[in-house]
C-alpha positions in Angstrom: -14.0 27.3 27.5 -16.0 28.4 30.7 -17.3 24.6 31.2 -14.0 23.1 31.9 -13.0 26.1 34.0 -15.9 25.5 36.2 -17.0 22.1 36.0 -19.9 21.4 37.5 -21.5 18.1 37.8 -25.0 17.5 37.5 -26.9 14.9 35.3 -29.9 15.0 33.3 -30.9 11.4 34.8 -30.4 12.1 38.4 -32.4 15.2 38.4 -35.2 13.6 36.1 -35.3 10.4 38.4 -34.5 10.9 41.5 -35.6 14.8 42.7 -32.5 16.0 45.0 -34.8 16.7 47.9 -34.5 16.5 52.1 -38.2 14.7 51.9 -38.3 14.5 55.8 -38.6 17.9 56.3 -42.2 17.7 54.4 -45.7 17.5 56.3 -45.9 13.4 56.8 -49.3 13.3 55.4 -47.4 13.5 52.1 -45.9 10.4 52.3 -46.9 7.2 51.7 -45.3 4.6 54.3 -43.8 1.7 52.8 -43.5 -1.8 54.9 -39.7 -2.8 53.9 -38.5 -5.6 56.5 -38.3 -6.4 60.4 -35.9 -3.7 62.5 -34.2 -6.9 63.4 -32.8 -8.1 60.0 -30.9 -4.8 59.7 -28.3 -5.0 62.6 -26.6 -1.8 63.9 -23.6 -0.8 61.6 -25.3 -2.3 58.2 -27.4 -1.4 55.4 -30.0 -2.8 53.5 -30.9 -2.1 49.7 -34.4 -2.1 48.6 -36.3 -0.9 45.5 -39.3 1.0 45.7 -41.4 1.3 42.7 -38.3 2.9 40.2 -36.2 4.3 43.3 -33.4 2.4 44.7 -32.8 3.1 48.5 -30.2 2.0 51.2 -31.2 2.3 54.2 -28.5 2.4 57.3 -28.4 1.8 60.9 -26.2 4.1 62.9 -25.9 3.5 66.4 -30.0 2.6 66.2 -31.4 5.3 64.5 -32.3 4.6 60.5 -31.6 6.6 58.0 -32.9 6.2 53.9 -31.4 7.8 51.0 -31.6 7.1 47.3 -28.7 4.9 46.4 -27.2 7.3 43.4 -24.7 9.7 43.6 -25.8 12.9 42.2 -22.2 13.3 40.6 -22.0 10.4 38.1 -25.5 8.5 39.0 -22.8 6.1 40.8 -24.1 3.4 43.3 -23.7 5.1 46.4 -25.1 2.6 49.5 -21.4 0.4 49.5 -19.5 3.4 50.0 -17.6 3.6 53.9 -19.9 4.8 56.6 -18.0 7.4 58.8 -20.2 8.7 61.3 -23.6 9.9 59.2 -21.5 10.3 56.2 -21.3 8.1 53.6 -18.8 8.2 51.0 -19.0 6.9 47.4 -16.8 4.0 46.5 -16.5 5.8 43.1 -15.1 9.4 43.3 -15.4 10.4 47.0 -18.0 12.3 47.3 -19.4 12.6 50.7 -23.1 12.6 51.6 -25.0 13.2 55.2 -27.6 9.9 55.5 -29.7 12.2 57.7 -30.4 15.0 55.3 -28.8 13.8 52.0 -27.2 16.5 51.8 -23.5 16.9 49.5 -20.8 17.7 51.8 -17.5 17.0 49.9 -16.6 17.5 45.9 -17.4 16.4 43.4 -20.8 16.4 44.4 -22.5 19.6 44.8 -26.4 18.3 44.3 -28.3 16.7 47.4 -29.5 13.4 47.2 -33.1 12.1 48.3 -33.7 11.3 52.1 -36.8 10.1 52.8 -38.4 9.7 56.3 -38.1 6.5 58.2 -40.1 4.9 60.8 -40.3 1.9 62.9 -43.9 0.5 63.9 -44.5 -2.7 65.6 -40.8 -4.1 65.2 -40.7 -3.1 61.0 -39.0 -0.3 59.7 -40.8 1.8 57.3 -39.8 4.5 54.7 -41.7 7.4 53.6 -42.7 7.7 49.6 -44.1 10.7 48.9 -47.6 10.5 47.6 -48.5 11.6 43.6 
């Protein structure tokens, strides 16, 4: 059979729920800009999990820049966020796969579908991530 040949995973939830899409290279004026918690409570090196309406997030702090990503693995709808963080990869504590926090972006088997990255910003000491409007 051609499917196990060429197996290729992709799930009907992850692509219904969470649109694979690099959302920080859209206009900002699509986004709405969600308040999530002071800059201070997320200490370079960690990662903080939040819920935005239905999307879970983790959002990291690498060597002071933040980065947000939905927290699924477009593989097996996995967990992602408590995978290892090796430089602005992170890798899922489940199969491996490896994803770029900056652009969401697959980068290793078995995942072959993006993940969300959405914009972050920091205003008046609180960090802030983009939701895109409609």
């Amino acid at each position: 059979m051609r499917e196990t040949c060429v197996p290729v995973y992709l799930s009907t939830f992850s692509l219904y729920t969470f649109p694979m899409f690099n959302y920080k290279t859209q206009p900002i004026e699509n986004f709405e800009f969600v308040e999530i918690a002071p800059a201070s409570e997320l200490p370079n090196g960690e990662r903080l999990f939040v819920e935005v309406g239905d999307k879970p997030i983790v959002i990291f702090n690498i060597a002071g820049q933040f980065f947000a990503i939905g927290d699924v693995c477009s593989h097996d709808d996995g967990p992602l966020g408590d995978g290892d963080v090796e430089g602005h990869h992170v890798v899922c504590p489940r199969h491996g796969a490896e994803f770029d926090v900056r652009t969401g972006k697959a980068m290793s088997m078995p995942a072959v579908v993006d993940i969300p990255a959405y914009p972050v910003q920091v205003k008046d000491g609180n960090i802030f991530v983009g939701i895109p409007k409609g």
